[in-house]
N, C-alpha and C positions, 0 to 999 in steps of 0.2 A: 636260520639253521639249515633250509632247505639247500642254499647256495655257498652256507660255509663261509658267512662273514658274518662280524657279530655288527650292531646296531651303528656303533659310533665311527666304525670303520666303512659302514653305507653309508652314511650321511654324510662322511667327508667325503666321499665320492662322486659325492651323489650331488652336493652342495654349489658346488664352482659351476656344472653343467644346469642347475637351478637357476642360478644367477648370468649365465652366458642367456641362458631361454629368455630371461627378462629382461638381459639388454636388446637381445632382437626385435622382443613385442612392444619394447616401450619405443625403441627406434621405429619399427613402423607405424606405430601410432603416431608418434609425432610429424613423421612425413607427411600423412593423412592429412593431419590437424591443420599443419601450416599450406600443404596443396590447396585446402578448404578456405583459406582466407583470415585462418584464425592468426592473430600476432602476439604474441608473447607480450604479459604488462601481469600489471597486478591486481588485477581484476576480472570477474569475469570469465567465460572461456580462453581468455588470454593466462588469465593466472595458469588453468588448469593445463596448459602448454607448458608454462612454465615450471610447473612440478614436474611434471611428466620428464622436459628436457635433464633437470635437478639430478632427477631418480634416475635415470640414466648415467649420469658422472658418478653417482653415487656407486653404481653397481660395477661402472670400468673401474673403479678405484678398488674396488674390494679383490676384482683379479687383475690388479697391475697392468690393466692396459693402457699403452700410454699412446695410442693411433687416436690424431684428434675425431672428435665426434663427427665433423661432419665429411669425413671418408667414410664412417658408415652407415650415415646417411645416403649420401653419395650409390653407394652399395645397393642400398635398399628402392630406392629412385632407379637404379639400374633394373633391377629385380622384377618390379612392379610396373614401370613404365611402360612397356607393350598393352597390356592390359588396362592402365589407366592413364592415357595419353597427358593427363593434365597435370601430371609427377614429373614428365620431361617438361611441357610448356613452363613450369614455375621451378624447374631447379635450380635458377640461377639466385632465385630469394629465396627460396629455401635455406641452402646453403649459405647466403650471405645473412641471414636471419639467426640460423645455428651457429654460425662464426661468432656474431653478436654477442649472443647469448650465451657462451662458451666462455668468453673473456669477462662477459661483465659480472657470472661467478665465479671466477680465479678473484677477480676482484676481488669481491664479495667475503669470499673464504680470506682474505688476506687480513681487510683489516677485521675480519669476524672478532679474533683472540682479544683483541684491546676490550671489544662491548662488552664480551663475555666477563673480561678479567675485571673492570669495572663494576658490573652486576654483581658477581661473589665479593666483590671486595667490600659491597654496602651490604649485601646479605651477614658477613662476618661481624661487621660492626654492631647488627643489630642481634648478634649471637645468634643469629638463625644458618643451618646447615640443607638448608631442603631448597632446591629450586622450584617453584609450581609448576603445575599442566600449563595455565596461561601463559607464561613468560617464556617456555620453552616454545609455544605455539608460536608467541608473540616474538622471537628471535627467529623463527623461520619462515615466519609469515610476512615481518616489515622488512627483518636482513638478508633469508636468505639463506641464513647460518642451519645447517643440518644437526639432526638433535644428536645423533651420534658425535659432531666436533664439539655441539656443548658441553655431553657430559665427559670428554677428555679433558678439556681446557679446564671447567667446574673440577673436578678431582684435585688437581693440583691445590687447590684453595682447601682440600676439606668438606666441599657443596655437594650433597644428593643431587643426581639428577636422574628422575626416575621416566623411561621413554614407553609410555603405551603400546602395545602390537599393532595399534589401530591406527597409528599416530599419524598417520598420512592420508588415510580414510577418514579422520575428524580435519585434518585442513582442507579437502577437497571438498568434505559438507559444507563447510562453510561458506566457500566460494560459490558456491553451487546452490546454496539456498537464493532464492529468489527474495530480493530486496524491492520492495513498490515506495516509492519514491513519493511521498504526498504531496503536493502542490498548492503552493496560496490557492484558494479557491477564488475566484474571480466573480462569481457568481453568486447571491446571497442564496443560501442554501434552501429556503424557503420559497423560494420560487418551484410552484406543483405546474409542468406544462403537460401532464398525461392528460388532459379533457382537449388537448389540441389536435385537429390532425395533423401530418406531416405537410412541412413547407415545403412550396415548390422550388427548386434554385433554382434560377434564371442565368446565372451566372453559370452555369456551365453549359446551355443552350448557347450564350453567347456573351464572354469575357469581357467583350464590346459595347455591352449592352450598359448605357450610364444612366437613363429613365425609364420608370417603369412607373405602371399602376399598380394598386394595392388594396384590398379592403382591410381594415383594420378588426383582427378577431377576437382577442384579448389587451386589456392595460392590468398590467402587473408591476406595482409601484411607479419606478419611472423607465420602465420596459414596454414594448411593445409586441406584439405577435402578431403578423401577417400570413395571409394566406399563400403567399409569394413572394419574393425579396429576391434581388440584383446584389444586394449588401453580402459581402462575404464572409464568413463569419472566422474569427483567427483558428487555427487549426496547421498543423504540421510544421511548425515555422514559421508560419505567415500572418503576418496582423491582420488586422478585421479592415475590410475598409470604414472608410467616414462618410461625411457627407451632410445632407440635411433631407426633410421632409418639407412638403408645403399640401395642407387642406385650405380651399376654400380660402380667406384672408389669411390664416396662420403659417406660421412657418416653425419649424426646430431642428435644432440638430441632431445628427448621431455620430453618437462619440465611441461608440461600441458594439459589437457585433458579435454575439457566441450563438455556440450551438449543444441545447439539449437533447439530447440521443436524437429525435430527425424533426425536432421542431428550433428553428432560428426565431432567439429574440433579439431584440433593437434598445439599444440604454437610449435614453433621449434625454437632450440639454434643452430646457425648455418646455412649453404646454407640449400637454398629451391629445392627439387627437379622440375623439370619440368612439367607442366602439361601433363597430358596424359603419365608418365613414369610410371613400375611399382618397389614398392619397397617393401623391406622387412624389417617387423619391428618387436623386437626385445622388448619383455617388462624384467622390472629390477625382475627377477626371486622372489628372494626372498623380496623384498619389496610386489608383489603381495600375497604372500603365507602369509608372516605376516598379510596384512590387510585384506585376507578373515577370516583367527583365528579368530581376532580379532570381525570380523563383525559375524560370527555365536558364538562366545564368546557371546559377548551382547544380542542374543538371548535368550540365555541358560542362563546366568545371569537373566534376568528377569522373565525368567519361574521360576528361582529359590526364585527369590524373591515372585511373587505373591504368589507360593506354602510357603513358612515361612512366608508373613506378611499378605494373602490374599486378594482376588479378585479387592480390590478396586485399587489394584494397576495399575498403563500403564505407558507408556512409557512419559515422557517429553520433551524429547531431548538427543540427544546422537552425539557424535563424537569419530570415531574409526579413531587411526593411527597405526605406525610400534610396537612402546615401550610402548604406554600406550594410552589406553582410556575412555571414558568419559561413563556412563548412568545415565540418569536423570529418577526418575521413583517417581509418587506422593504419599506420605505418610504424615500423619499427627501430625508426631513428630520424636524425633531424631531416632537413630537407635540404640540401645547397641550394647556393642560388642559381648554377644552372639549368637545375631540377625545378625551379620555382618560374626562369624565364621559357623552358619549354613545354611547362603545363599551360601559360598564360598564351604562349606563341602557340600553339594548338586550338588551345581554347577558343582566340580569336577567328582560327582558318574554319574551326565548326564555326561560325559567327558569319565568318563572309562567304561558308558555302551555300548561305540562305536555304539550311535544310529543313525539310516543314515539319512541322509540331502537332500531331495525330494525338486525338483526345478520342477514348471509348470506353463504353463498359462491357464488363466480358464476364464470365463465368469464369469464377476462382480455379478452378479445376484445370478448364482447359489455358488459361494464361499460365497457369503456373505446369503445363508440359509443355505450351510454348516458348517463353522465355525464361523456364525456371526459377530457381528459386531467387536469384540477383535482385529478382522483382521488387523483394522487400526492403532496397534500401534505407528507407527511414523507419522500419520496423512491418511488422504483419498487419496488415490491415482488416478489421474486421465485417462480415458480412460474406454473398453466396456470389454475389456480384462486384466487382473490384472497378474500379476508375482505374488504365493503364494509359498512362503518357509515353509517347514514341515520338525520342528525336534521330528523324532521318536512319540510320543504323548502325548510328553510333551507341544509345541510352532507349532501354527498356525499364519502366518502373510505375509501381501502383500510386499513385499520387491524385490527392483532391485537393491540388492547386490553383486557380487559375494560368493560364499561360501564353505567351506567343504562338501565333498564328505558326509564325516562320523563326530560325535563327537570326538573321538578318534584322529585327525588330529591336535586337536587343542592343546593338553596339558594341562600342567597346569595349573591354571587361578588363580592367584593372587590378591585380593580385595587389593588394597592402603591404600587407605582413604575411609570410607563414613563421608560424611557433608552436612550440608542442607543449600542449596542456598537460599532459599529464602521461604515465607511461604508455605507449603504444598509440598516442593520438597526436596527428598534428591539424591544427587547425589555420585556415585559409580565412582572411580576410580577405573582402574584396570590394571592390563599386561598378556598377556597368552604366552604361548609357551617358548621361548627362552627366550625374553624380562624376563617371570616372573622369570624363572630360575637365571636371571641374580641379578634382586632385592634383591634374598632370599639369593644369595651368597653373596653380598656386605651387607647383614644384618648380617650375618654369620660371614663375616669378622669384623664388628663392635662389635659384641659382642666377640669376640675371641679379640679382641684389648683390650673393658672394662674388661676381664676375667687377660688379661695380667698387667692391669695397677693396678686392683686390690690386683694381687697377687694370685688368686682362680679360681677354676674350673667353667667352665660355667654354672654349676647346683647348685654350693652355690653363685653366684653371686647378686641375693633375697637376701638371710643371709648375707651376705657379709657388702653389703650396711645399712643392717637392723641396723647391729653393729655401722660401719661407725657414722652412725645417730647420734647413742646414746652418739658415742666420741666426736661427733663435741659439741651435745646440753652440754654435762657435761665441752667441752670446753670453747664454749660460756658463761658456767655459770661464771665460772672462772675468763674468762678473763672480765666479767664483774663486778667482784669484785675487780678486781686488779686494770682496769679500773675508777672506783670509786673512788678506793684509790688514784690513780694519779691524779684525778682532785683533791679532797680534799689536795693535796699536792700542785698543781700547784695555786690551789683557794689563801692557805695560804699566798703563794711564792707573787703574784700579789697583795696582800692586804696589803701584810708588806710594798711592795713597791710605794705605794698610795704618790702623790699630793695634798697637798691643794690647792688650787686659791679661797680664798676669802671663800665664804661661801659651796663652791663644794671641793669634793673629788677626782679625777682623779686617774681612774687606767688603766693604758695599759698594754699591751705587745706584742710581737712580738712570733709566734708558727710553727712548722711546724707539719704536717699530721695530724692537724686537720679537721675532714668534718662542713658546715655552721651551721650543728646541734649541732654538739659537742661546738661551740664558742657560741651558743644562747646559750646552758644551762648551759656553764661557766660563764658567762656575768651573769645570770640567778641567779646563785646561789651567787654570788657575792653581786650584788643589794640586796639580805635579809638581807643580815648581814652589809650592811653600807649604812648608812643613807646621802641623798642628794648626791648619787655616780653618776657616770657616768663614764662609762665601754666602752673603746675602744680594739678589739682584733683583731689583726692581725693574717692570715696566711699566709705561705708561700710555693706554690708548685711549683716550678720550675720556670718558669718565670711570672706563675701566679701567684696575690697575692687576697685574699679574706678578707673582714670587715666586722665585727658588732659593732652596737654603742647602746648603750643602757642604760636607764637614770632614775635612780630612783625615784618613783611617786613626792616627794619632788622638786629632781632636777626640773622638769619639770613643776612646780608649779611656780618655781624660775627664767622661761622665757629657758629654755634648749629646745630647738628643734634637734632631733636625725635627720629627713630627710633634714634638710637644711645643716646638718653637712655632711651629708652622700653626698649630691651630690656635696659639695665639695670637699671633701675628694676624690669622684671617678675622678673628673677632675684635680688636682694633678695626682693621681695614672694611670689615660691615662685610664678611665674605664667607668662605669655607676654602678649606687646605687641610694637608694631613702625608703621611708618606712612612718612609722609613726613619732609620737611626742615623744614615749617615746621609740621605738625600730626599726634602720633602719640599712640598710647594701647593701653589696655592691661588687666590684671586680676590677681590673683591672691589667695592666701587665707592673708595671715600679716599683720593690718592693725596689728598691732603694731610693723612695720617701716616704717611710714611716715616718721616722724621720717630712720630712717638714710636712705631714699629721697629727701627732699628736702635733706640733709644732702651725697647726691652730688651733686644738681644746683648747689646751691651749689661745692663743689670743682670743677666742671667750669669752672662761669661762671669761677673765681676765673684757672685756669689757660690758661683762653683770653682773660683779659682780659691777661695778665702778659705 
């Protein structure tokens, strides 16, 4: 009143400048997000980008903006970049991230209509008019589909679709709740080591260290508890080492190695030493030395990666063994393979600049203003004290791995596969050292075998094949003419030799090395050229025999049923078959019964002609 408009005359005024203010805040929130490292998936704080980006399209749409997203992205990176230098260093994925992202909802919204029209359309059948909260959740949450297109496309049908106020606030809870993940437990859960103190690990004094003494402090079933252990226990990715013990004349082994909260127990294959004896244990040499490679491998691989795909990249998960292991690292799309030979071709230059491998513990606080927060690649590590591994300056991270001295230790590091698990993650296979030596030989050897079998050296083996090609295709053409020819001859042969019954024409035969395809289009071409036919074709492969029956539009006028023939036919032949009215087929394994199979169709024809 005070200003001289009424209510609904504010609000549309007021509305469009409403909705401009939330495309701003949710654009720079999202710049933030993805500067951060966060990738767009369906999970996770990656989901929660991905709504964000959503609800942005959502809002240009409502004021016909038709400037793609990532110009005002673009904008906002402009804006902000003096201030936060790390908005210029990552705009280049930024923007190729929002491009992604951009397209693969236009997708998304395209085939949306089909789900949707599907969904009412089984709703209708069961007379129900209502779409639920969960299905509308569950179309925006697995498709994509915005609830406001559902309930457009739903109306047409008839279908309630009723949209919460909250309805975005209830997807984001959900992503956002914290899911704990439970674990085979490995450990029999009755195992009490609180009366233990804390084990010493020797293994991070010295990675090196493969004997050690022992006093023996607890036997808990077929575990052990030491006062001190060289045995590593599995933890972050990395298997336990093995090995064995020997007291006195005895010997056993260890096949297993965990750790409860700061006491390490021993599974042991074999007698148990006595408590209070001391032993000498004995880790499997070279199994440790592979899975340290291995584990400062994956290191150095990701440094590789982040420096080739850039910052937004971290760690997902990872599992190192002896011969080959695992890195999960988040990226927002496949990998080429020149992306895959320059993470490896890097990864090897950190390898051969033998840069050294610094192991410490520091106080959580001050590592994490030193090298911030990147630290936590394989997750937050808990405690006031942190283990930080430093290779050379290239990789900073908290890690209670064992590791090389040096790069240089490790060899040669071999990429497998990269493939992307799942959205936002691609995962690195890979082998170093021996292991990878070993691969590239047996690849070595494969191709020295295809070089062999080709006839040609391993450097025209490309050419080789290129030729190959050409022989096959100009053979193929060939024999598809000749092919032709033989069916027009076999066509003739089966038509000369035609049945009457009454007012049908009956043509069979009996074939071998035909495929189901080839007897449909004999059958096929048959049927044009004679009038009121019906086309029975047998094959024969070994003790297998196959049918098709097939009945010209006439026949089939004239009361001809090809499926009712066909599952009798298949229960003579000791089979199964079935089809339509005018073409059905089938199989079975008694090809001795063809005669009485075509002997029925005769009596069928005989009885529907009378």
């Amino acid at each position: 009143q005070n200003i001289g408009i009424n209510l609904n005359e504010l609000i549309k005024l007021i509305s469009p400048l409403e909705t401009l203010f939330g495309i701003l805040d949710h654009t720079k929130c999202l710049t933030f997000m993805l500067a951060d490292g966060i990738v767009p998936s369906n999970t996770g704080e990656g989901y929660l980008a991905r709504l964000v980006l959503r609800r942005t399209m959502k809002l240009m749409k409502l004021l016909n903006i038709e400037l793609p997203l990532t110009e005002i992205i673009d904008m906002q990176i402009k804006l902000w970049g003096e201030t936060f230098p790390r908005l210029k260093e990552m705009r280049s994925i930024i923007l190729d991230m929002v491009s992604i992202e951009e397209e693969r909802y236009k997708r998304t919204l395209a085939k949306g209509s089909s789900i949707i029209e599907r969904i009412c359309k089984n709703l209708t059948k069961k007379s129900e008019n209502k779409l639920s909260i969960d299905t509308l959740i569950e179309l925006y949450d697995s498709h994509g589909i915005p609830p406001e297109i559902t309930q457009k496309v739903a109306s047409k049908f008839g279908v309630e679709v009723e949209i919460p106020n909250n309805f975005y606030a209830i997807v984001a809870a959900k992503h956002q709740a914290k899911t704990k993940k439970i674990k085979e437990e490995k450990i029999p859960f009755h195992i009490d080591v609180t009366q233990f103190p804390k084990t010493k690990l020797l293994y991070y004094d010295d990675p090196y260290k493969f004997t050690f003494k022992a006093k023996v402090l607890g036997v808990i079933d077929n575990y052990i508890i030491l006062d001190k252990t060289a045995f590593y226990p599995e933890g972050g990715g990395q298997p336990s080492d093995t090995g064995y013990i020997i007291w006195n004349s005895n010997k056993a082994s260890i096949i297993d190695v965990q750790k409860i909260n700061d006491v390490v127990i021993h599974r042991v294959d074999g007698p148990l030493p006595p408590i209070g004896s001391i032993i000498t244990g004995i880790i499997d040499e070279k199994r440790r030395l592979a899975l340290m490679r291995n584990h400062t491998a994956t290191h150095i691989l990701l440094a590789a990666a982040t420096k080739v795909l850039g910052r937004h990249i971290w760690q997902a998960g990872t599992q190192k063994d002896v011969n080959r292991s695992r890195l999960d690292i988040t990226h927002y799309k496949q990998l080429s393979y020149d992306e895959v030979r320059k993470i490896e071709l890097l990864a090897n230059n950190y390898v051969m600049a033998n840069l050294k491998v610094k192991t410490s513990f520091m106080n959580r606080t001050e590592a994490e203003q030193k090298f911030g927060f990147r630290l936590y690649q394989g997750g937050v590590v808990p405690g006031r004290d942190i283990r930080v591994v430093e290779i050379g300056d290239i990789d900073v991270q908290a890690c209670g791995g064992t590791h090389c001295k040096s790069t240089g230790e490790i060899g040669l590091i071999k990429i497998l596969r990269a493939h992307r698990i799942q959205d936002g993650v691609i995962r690195l296979e890979f082998a170093c050292g021996e292991a990878a030596l070993i691969y590239i030989q047996n690849q070595e050897a494969l191709i020295n075998k295809i070089a062999k079998t080709l006839n040609t050296q391993i450097s025209y083996i490309p050419e080789t094949i290129e030729k190959l090609k050409l022989e096959v295709k100009s053979l193929r053409h060939k024999s598809r003419i000749l092919w032709k020819h033989y069916m027009s001859i076999l066509k003739e042969q089966l038509i000369k030799n035609q049945k009457n019954i009454g007012q049908f024409k009956l043509i069979t035969g009996t074939l071998s090395e035909l495929s189901m395809k080839d007897l449909i289009d004999l059958a096929a071409a048959i049927i044009k050229e004679v009038q009121n036919s019906i086309v029975s074709l047998f094959n024969i492969d070994g003790e297998v025999v196959t049918f098709v029956i097939m009945a010209e539009e006439n026949a089939v006028k004239l009361g001809l049923n090809c499926h009712t023939l066909a599952k009798e036919i298949s229960q003579i032949l000791s089979g199964k078959g079935g089809g339509r009215n005018n073409l059905a087929q089938g199989s079975g394994k008694n090809a001795g019964k063809i005669k009485d199979a075509v002997n029925l169709i005769e009596q069928f024809l005989s009885s529907i002609t009378k």
